[in-house]
C-alpha positions as CSV (number, residue, x, y, z in Angstrom):
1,X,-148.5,72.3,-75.3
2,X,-148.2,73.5,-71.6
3,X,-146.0,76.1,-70.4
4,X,-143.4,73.9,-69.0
5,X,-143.2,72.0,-72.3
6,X,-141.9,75.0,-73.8
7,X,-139.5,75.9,-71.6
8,X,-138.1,72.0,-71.7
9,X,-138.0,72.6,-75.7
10,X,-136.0,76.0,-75.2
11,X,-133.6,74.1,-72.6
12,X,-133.1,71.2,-75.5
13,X,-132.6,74.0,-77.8
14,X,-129.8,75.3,-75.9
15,X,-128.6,71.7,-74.4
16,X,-129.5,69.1,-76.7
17,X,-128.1,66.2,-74.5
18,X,-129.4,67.6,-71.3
19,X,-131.5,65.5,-69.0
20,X,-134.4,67.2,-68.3
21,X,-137.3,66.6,-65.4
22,X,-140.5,67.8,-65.1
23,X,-141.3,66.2,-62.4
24,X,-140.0,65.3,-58.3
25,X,-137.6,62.4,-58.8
26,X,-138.3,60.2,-55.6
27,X,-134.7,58.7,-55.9
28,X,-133.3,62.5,-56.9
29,X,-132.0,64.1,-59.8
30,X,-128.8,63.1,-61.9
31,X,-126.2,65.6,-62.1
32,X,-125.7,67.5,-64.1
33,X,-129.7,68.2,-65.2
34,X,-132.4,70.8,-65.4
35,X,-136.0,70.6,-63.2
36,X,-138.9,72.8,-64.5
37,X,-141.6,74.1,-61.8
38,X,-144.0,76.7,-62.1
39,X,-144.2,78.8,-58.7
40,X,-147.2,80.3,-59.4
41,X,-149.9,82.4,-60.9
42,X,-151.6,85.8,-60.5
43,X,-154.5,86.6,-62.7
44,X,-156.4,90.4,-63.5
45,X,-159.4,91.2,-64.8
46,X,-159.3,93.7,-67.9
47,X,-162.5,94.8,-69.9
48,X,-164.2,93.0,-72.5
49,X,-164.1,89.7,-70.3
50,X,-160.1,89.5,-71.0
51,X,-157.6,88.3,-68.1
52,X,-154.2,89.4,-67.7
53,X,-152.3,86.8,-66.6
54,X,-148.9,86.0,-64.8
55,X,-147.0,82.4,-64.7
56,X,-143.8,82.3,-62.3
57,X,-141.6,79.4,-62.9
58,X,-138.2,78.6,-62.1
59,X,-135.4,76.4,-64.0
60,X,-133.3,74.7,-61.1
61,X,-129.9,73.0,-62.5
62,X,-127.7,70.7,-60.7
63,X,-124.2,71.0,-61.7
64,X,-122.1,68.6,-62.5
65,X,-120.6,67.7,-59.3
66,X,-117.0,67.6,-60.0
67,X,-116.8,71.5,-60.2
68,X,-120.0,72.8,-59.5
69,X,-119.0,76.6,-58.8
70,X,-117.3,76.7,-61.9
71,X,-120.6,74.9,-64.1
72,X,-122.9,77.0,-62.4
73,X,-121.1,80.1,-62.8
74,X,-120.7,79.2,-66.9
75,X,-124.3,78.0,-66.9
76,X,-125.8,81.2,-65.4
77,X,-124.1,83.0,-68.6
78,X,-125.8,81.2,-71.0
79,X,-129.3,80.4,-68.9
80,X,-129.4,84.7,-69.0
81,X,-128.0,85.0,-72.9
82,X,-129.6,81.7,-74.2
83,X,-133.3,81.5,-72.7
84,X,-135.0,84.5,-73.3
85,X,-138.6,83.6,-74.7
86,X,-140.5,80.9,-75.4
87,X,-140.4,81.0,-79.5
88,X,-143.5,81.7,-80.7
89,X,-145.3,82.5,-77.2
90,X,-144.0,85.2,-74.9
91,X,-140.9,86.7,-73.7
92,X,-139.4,86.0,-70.1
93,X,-139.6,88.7,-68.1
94,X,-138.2,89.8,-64.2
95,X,-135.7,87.1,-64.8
96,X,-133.0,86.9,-61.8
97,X,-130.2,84.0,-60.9
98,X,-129.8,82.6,-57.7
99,X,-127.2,79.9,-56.4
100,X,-128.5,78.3,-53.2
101,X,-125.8,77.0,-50.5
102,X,-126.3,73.2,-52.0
103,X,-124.7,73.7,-55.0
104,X,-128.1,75.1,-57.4
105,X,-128.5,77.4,-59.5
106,X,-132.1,78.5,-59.7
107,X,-133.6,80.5,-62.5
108,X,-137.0,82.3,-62.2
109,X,-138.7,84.1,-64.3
110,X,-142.4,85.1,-65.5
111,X,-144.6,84.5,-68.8
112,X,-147.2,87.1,-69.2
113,X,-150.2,86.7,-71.1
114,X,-153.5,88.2,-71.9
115,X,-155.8,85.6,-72.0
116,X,-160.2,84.8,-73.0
117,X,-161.3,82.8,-70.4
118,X,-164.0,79.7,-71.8
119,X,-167.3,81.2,-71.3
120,X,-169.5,78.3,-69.9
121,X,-172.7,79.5,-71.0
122,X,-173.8,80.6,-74.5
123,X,-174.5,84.0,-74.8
124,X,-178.3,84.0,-73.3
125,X,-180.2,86.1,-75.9
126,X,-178.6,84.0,-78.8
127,X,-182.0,82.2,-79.1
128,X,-184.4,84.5,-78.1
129,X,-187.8,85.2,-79.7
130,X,-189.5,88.2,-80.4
131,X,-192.8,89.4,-80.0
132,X,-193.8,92.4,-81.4
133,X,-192.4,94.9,-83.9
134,X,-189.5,95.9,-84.0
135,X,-188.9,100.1,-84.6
């Protein structure tokens, strides 16, 4: 399951008849609705071949039109009490709440994660011979 699957499963959580897009509508988005993006992601090198790594995203809602102030203001209560963590996964951290001039209200936040990257190679002495003794 993919990071933005997640969050869309917290959002249902919270708004079970919520519309919900994952993906650029080419003929918009209904109001009111939630759009998932990830922003983007910084990766670290730790020892023992281990990466430290950080996902930005951001939740943008489109209020319901007929009093958008007023849905935007209740939703950024309960986007900042409701989705805290993916269950299971990771918390969200550096969460902040923005509401743009054309009536959004854009959530970002990160999921951090220490991750083993897929070694493409085999370790190389796996199959190895030896000649000799051994001491």
């Amino acid at each position: 399951m993919t990071i933005i699957e997640r969050i869309a499963d917290e959002i249902a959580q919270l708004f079970p008849d919520a519309t919900i897009y994952t993906e650029n509508q080419s003929d918009g988005f209904n109001e009111p609705s939630f759009f998932i993006e990830k922003i983007n992601t910084s990766s670290a090198s730790e020892p023992f071949d281990r990466q430290s790594r950080k996902y930005a995203y951001q939740v943008v809602y489109f209020p319901n039109p007929d009093n958008p102030k007023t849905d935007m203001e209740l939703m950024e209560d309960y986007l900042l009490s409701g989705l805290l963590e993916l269950k299971d996964y990771a918390p969200l951290r550096n969460k902040r709440l923005m509401q743009q001039e054309d009536n959004t209200l854009i959530y970002q936040f990160e999921v951090w994660g220490r991750f083993y990257p897929d070694k493409k190679d085999e370790i190389k002495l796996q199959n190895q011979e030896v000649k000799g003794q051994i001491k």
